[in-house]
Backbone as JSON Lines, residues from 0, in Angstrom:
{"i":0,"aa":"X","n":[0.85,-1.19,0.0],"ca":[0.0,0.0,0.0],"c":[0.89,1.24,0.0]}
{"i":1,"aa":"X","n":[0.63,2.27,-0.86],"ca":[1.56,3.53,-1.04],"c":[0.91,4.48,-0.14]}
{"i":2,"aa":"X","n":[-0.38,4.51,0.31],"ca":[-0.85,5.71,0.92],"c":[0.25,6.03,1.93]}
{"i":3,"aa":"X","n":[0.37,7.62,2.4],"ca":[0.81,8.38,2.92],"c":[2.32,8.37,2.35]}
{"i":4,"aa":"X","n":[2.72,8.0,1.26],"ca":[4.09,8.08,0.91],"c":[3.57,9.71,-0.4]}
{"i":5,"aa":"X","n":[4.26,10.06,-0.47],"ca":[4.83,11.55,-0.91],"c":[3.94,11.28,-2.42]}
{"i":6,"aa":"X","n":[4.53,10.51,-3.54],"ca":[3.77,9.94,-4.69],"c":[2.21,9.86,-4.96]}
{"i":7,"aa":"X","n":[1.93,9.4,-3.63],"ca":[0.6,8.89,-3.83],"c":[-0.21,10.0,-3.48]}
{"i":8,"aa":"X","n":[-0.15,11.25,-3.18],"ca":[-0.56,12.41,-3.02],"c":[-0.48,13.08,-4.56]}
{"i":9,"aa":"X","n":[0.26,12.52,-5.46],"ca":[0.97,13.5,-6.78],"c":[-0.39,13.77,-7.42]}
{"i":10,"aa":"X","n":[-0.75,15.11,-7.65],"ca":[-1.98,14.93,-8.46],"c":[-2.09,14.64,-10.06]}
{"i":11,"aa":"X","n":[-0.65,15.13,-10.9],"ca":[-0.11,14.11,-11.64],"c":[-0.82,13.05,-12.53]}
{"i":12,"aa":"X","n":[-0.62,11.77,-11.33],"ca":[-1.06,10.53,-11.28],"c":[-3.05,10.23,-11.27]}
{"i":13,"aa":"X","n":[-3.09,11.04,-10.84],"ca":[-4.87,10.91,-10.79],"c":[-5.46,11.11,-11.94]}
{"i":14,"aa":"X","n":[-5.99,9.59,-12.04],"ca":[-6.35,9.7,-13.58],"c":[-7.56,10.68,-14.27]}
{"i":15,"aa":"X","n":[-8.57,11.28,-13.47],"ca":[-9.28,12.64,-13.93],"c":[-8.58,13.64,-14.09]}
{"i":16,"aa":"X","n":[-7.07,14.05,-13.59],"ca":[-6.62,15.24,-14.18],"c":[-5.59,15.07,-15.23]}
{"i":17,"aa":"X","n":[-5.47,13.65,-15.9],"ca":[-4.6,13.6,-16.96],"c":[-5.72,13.63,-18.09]}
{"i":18,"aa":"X","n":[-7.12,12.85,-18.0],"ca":[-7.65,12.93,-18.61],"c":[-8.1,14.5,-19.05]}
{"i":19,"aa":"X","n":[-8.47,15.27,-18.77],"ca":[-8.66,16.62,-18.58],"c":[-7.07,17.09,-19.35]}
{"i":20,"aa":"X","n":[-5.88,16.33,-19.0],"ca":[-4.82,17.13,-19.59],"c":[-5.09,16.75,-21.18]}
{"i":21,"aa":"X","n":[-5.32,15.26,-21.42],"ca":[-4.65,14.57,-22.25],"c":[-5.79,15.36,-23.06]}
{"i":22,"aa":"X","n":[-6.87,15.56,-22.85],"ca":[-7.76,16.3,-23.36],"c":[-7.87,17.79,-23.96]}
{"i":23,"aa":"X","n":[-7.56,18.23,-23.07],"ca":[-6.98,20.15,-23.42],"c":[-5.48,19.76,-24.27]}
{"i":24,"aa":"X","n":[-4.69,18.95,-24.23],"ca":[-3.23,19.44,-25.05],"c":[-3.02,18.16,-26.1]}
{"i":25,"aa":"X","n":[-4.19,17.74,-26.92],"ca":[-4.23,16.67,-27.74],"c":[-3.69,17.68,-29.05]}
{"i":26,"aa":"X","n":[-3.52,16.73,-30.42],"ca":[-3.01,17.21,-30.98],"c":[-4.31,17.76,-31.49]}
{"i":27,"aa":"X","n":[-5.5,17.32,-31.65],"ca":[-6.49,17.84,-32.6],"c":[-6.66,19.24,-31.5]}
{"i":28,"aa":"X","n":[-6.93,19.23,-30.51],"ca":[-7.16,20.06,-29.59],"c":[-5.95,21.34,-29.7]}
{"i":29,"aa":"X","n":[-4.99,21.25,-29.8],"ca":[-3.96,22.16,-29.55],"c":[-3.55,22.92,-31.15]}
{"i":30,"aa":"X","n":[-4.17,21.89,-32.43],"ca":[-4.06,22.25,-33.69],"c":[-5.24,22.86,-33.89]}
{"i":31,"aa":"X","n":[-6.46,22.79,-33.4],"ca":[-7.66,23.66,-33.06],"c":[-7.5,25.45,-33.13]}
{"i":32,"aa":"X","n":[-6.58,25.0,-31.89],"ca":[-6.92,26.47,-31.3],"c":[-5.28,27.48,-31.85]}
{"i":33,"aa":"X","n":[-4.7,26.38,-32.55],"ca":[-2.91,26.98,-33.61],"c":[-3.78,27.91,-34.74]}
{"i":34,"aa":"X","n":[-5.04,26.98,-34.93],"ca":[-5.83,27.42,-36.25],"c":[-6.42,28.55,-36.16]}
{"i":35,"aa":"X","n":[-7.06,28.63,-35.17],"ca":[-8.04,29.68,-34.89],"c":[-6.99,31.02,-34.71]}
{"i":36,"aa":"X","n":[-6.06,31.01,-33.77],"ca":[-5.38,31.95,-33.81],"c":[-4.28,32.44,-34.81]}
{"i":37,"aa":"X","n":[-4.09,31.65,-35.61],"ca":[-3.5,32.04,-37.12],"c":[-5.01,32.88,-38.01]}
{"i":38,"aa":"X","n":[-5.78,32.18,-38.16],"ca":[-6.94,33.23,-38.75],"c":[-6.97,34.26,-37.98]}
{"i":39,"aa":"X","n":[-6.71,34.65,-36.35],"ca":[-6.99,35.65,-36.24],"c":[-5.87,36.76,-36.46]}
{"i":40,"aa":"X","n":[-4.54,36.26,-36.97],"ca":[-3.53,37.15,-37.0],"c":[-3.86,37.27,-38.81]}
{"i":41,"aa":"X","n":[-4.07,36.37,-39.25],"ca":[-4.49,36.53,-40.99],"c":[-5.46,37.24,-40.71]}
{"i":42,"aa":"X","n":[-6.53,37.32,-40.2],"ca":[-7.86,38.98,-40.48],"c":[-7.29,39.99,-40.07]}
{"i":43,"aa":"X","n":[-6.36,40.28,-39.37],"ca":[-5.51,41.36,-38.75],"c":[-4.64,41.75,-39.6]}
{"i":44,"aa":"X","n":[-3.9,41.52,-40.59],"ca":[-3.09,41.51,-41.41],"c":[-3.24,42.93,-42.12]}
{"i":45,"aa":"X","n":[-4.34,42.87,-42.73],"ca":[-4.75,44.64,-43.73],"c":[-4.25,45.3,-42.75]}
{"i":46,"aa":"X","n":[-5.39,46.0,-41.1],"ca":[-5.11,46.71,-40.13],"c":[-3.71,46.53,-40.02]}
{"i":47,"aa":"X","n":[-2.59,46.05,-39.67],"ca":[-1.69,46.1,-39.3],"c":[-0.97,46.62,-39.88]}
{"i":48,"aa":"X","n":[-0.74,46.1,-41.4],"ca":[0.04,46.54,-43.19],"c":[-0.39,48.47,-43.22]}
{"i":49,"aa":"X","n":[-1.43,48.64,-42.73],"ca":[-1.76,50.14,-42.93],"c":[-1.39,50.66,-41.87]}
{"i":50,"aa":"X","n":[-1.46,50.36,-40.84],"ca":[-0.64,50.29,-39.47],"c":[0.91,51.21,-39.82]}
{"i":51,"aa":"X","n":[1.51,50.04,-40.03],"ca":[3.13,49.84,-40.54],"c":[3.43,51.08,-42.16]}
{"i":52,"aa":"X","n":[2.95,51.05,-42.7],"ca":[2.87,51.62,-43.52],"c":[2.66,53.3,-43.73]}
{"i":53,"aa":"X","n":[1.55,53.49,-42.74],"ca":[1.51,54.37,-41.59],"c":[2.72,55.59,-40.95]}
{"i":54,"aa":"X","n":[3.18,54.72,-40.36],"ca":[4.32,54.55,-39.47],"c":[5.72,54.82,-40.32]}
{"i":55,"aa":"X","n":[5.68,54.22,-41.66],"ca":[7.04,54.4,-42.78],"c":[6.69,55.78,-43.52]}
{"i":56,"aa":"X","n":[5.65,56.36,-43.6],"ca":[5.35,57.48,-44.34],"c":[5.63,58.78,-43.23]}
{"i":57,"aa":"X","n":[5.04,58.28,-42.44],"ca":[6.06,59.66,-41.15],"c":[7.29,58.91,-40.17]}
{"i":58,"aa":"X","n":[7.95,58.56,-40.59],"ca":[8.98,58.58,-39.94],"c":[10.26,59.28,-40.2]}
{"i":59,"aa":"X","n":[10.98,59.72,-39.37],"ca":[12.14,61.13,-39.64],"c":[13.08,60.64,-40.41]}
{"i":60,"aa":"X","n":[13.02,59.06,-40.21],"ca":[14.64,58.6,-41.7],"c":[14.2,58.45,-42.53]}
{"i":61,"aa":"X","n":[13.14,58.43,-43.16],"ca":[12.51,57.74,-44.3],"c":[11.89,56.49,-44.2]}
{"i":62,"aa":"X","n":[11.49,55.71,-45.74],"ca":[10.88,54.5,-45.56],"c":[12.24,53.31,-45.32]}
């Protein structure tokens, strides 16, 4: 019996919070949310380019 040894406290080991891990950092799960936040830097892209562009038309050295 392991109870009261240091390990058997590890929360780690408890299989509801790996499930929960194995769940949040799967590959479909973690390529999910790679996706979503690449579209959101691709819709951002115009705003930003005019942004930057912006920014090269007044600046004191030039473009």
């Amino acid at each position: 019996d392991i109870r009261g040894y240091p390990v058997a406290d590890d929360p780690s080991r408890d299989t509801a919070v790996l499930a929960g891990y194995r769940e949040r950092f799967s590959f479909a799960s973690v390529g999910a949310r790679y996706r979503a936040r690449l579209d959101e830097l691709w819709a951002e892209r115009e705003s930003v380019g005019k942004w930057l562009r912006w920014r090269a038309d007044r600046s004191p050295v030039g473009p």
